[in-house]
C-alpha positions in Angstrom: 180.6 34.4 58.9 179.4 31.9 60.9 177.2 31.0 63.7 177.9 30.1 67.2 175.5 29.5 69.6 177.2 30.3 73.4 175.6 28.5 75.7 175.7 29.3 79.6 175.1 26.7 81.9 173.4 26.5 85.8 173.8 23.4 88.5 170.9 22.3 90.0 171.7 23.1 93.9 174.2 25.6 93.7 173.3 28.9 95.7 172.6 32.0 93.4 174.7 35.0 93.7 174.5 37.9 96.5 171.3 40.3 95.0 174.3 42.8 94.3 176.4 40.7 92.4 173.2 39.6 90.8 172.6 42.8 89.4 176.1 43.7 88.8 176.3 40.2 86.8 173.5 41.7 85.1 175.0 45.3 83.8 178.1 43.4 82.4 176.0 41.2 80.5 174.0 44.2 78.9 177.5 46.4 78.3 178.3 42.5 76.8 175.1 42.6 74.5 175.5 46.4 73.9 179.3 45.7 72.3 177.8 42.7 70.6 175.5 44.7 68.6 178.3 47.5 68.2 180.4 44.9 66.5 177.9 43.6 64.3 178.0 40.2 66.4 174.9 40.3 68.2 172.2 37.7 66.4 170.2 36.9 69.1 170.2 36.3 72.9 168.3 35.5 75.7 167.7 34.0 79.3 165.6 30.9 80.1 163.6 30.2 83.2 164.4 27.8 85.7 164.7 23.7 84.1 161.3 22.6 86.2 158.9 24.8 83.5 159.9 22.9 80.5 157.5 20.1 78.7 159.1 17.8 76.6 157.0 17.1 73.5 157.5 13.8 71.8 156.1 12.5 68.4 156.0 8.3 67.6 153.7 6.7 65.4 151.5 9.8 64.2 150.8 10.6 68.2 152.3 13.3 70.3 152.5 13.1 74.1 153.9 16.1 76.7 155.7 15.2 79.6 157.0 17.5 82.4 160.5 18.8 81.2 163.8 19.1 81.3 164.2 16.5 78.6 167.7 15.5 80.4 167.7 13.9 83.8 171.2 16.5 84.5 172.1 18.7 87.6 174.2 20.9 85.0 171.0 22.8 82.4 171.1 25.6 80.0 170.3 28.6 81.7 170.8 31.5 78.7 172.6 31.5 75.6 173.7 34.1 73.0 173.5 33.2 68.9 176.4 35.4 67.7 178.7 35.6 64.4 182.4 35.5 64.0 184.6 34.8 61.1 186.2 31.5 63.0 186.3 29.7 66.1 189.0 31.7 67.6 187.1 34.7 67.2 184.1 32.8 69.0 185.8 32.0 71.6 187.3 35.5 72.5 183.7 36.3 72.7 183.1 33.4 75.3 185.7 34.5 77.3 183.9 38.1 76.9 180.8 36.7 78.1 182.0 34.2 80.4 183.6 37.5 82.6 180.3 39.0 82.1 177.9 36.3 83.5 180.5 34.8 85.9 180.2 31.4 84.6 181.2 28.7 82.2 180.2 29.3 78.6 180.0 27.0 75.7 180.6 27.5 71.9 179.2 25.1 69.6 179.3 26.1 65.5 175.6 25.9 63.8 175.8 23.4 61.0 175.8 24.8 57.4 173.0 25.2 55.3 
């Protein structure tokens, strides 16, 4: 099986949901996670804080320096992602469409390399 890594994006700017479709956004991404796990799909998951609380860390010539994050200057950032197994991309996908109902946004599927 391989690895997928489904990544959901947010724009910088856009209004967040009603608090009622907020919560009902987030029931369908549990019963989501829930049938992940029931399927043996489910490898790991998880939602990130807003783009401003990330430090970039940066190594060159032996010294490290920090610098307020997001590393890309983008209105479009990750905002959660799931790491799931599937047999192909085709079954990966059906799963982003599963999740992309769930969380009421765009979701993308990128393979993990092989070992």
């Amino acid at each position: 099986m391989t690895q997928y890594l489904m990544s959901v994006h947010m724009v910088e700017g856009e209004e967040p949901p009603a608090p009622e479709v907020m919560q009902r956004m987030y029931a369908d991404v549990e019963a989501f996670n829930a049938q992940l796990r029931a399927d043996g799909n489910w490898v790991f998951a998880g939602g990130l804080h807003e783009p401003e609380t990330a430090t970039v860390v940066r190594t060159e010539g032996g010294r490290v320096t920090t610098t307020d994050g997001p590393f890309a200057e983008s209105k479009e950032q990750i905002g959660g992602f799931w790491v799931v197994t599937a047999p192909d991309l085709d079954a990966a996908l059906a799963l982003a469409a599963k999740a992309s109902t769930a969380c009421r946004g765009p979701v993308e599927v990128r393979p993990f390399q092989d070992e």
